[in-house]
C-alpha positions as a LaTeX table, in Angstrom:
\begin{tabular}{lrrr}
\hline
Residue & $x$ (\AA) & $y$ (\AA) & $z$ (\AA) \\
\hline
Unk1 & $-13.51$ & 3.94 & 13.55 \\
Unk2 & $-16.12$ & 1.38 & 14.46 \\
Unk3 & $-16.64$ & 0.41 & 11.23 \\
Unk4 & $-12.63$ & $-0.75$ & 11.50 \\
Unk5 & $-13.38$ & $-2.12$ & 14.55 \\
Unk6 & $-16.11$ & $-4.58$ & 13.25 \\
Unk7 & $-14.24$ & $-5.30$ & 10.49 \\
Unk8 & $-10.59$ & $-5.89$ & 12.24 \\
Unk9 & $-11.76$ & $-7.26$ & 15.50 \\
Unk10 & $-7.87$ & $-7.45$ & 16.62 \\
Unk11 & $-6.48$ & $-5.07$ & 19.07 \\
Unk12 & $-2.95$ & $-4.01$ & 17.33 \\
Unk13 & $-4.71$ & $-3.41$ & 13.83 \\
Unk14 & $-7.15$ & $-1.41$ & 15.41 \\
Unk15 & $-4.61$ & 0.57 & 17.96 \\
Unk16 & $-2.36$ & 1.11 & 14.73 \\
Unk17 & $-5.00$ & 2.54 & 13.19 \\
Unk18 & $-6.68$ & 4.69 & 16.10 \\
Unk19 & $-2.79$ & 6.30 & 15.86 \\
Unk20 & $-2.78$ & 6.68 & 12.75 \\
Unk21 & $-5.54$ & 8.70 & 12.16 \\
Unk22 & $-4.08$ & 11.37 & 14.44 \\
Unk23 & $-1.18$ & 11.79 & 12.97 \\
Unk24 & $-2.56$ & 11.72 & 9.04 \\
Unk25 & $-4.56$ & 15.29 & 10.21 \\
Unk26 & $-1.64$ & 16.93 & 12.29 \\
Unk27 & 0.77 & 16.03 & 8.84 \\
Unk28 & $-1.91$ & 17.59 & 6.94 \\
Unk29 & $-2.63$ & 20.62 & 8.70 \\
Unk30 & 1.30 & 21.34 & 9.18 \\
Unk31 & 1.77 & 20.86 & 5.58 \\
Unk32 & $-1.21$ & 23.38 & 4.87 \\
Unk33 & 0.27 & 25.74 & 7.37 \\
Unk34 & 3.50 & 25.65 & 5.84 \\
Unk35 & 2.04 & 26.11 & 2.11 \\
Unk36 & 0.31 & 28.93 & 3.86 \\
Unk37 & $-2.97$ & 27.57 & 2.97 \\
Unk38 & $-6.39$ & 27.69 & 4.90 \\
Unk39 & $-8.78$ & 25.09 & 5.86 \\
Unk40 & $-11.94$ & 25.96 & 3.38 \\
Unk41 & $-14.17$ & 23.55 & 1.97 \\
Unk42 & $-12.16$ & 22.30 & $-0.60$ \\
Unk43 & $-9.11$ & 21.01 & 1.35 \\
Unk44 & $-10.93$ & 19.70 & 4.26 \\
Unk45 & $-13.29$ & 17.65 & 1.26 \\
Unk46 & $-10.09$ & 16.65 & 0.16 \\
Unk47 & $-8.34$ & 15.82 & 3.85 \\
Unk48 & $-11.78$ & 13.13 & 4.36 \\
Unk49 & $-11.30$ & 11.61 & 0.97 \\
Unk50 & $-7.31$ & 10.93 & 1.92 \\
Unk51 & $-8.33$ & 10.03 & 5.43 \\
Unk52 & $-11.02$ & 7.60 & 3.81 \\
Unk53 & $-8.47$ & 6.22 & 1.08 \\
Unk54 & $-5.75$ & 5.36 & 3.85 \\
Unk55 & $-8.67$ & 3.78 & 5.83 \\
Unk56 & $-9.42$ & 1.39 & 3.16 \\
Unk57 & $-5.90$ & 0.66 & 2.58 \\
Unk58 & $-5.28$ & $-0.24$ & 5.89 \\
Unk59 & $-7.74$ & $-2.59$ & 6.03 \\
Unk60 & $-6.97$ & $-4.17$ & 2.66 \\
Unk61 & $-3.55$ & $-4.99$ & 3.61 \\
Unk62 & $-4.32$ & $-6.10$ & 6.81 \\
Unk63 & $-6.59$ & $-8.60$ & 5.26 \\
Unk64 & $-4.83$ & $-9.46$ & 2.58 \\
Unk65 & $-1.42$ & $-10.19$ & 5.09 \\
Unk66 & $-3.71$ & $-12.52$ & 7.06 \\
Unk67 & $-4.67$ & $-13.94$ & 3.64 \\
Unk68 & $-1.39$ & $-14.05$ & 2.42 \\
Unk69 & 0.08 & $-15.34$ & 5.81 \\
Unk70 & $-2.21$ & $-18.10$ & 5.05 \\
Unk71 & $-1.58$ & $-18.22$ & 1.49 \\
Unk72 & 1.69 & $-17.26$ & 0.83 \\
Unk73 & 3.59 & $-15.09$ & $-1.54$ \\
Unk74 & 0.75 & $-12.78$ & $-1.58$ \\
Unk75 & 1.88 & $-9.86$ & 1.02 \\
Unk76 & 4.29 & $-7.56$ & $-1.74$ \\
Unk77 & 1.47 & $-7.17$ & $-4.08$ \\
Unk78 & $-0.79$ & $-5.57$ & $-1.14$ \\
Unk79 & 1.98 & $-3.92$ & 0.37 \\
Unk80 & 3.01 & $-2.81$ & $-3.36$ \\
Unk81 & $-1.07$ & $-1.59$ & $-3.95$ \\
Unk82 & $-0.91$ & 0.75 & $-0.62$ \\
Unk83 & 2.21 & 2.57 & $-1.61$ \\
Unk84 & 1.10 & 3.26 & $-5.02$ \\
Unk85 & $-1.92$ & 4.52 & $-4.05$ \\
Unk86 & $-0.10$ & 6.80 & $-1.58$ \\
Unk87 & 2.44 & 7.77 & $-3.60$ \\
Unk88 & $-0.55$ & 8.35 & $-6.42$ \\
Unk89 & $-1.80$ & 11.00 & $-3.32$ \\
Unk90 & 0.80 & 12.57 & $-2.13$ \\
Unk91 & 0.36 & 15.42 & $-5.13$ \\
Unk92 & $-3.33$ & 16.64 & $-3.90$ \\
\hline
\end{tabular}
């Protein structure tokens, strides 16, 4: 999180964020409990490589929308790169 912090330096980026996180695990764990699956090794691996995915997500489309607010025309494509790499998650 401070890592986010020095890189964001905004408050709602970095409040979106600190919520975020929060919820990301809770999802997780529910969706393990329902599956009826523990929390070994393996899944919590794979819950800090999802966490760490989303992080850098976040901060690449916040970036690039303050880029592309200054640019233009450039917001869908980042928007466009978070979902897929979501959507390219959701099976693990």
């Amino acid at each position: 999180m401070a890592l986010v912090i020095l890189i964001l330096r905004r408050g709602y980026p970095i409040l979106l964020m600190g919520s975020l996180l929060p919820a990301i695990l809770f999802i997780s764990a529910g969706i393990l409990g329902l599956l009826g699956e523990t929390l070994n090794l393996m899944v919590l691996g794979g819950i800090a490589a999802g966490v760490g995915l989303v992080i850098d997500d976040f901060i690449v489309i916040i970036e690039g929308g303050r880029h592309a607010h200054r640019m233009s025309g450039l917001l869908v494509p980042f928007v466009l790169s978070g979902l897929i790499t979501i959507l390219a998650l959701v099976p693990l």
